[in-house]
C-alpha positions in Angstrom: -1.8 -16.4 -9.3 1.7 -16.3 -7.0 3.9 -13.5 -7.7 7.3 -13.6 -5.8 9.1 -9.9 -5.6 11.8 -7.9 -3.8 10.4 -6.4 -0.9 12.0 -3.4 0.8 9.9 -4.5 4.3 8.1 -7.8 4.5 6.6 -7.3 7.5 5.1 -4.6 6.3 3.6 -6.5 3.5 1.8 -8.9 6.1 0.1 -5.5 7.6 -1.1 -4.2 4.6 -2.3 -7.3 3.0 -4.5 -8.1 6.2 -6.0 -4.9 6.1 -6.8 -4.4 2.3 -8.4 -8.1 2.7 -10.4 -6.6 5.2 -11.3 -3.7 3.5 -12.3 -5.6 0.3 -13.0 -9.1 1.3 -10.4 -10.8 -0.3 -8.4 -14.0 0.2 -4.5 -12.3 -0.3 -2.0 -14.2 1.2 1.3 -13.1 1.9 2.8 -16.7 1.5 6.9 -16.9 2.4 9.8 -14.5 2.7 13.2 -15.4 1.3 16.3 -14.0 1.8 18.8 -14.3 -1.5 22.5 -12.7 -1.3 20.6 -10.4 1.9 17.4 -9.2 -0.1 14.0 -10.2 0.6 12.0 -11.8 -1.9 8.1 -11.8 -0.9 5.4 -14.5 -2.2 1.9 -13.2 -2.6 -0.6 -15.3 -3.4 -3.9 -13.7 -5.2 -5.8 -16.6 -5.4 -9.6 -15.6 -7.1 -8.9 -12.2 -6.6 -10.4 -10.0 -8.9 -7.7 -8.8 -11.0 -9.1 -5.1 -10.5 -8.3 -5.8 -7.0 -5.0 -7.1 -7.9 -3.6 -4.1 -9.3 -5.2 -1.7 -6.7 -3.2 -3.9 -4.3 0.1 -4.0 -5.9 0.0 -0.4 -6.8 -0.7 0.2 -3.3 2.0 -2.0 -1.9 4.5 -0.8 -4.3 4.0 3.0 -2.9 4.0 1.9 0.5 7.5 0.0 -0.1 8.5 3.0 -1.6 7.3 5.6 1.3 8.9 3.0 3.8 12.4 2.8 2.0 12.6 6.2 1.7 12.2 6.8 5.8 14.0 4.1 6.6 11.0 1.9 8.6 10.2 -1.5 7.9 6.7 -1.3 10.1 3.6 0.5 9.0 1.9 2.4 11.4 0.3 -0.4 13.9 -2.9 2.1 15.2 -3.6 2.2 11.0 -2.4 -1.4 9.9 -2.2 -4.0 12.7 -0.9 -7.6 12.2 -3.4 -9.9 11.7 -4.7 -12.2 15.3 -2.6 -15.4 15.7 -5.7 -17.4 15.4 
């Protein structure tokens, strides 16, 4: 399942999404970022993901967007969520 949404920070999506895969062994893939009339839209894709999973996640990444809107950032906390290795 692909879900495409307005994100307040993308990049921050690509942090948490590498470390709630790590955390639960999933496959989320944070898949392209466009920008429409200045706003970016984000594509996730879920894949297999257990759908339990799935809402832990967005619930999770809609408070983060939230927290990060509300203090102005657009980066999560690198020592807590770093960017997955360019390998």
């Amino acid at each position: 399942m692909k879900v495409r949404k307005i994100m307040y920070a993308p990049t921050a999506v690509t942090q948490f999404t590498y470390r709630f895969n790590k955390e639960n062994n999933t496959d989320i893939e944070r898949e392209s970022v466009e920008y429409l009339d200045g706003s970016p839209f984000v594509t996730i894709d879920f894949k297999d993901t257990d759908q339990d999973l799935v809402f832990e996640y967005s619930y999770e990444l809609g408070r983060i967007q939230n927290y990060l809107a509300r203090i102005r950032k657009e980066l999560l906390p690198l020592e807590d969520y770093p960017f997955p290795s360019e390998e």
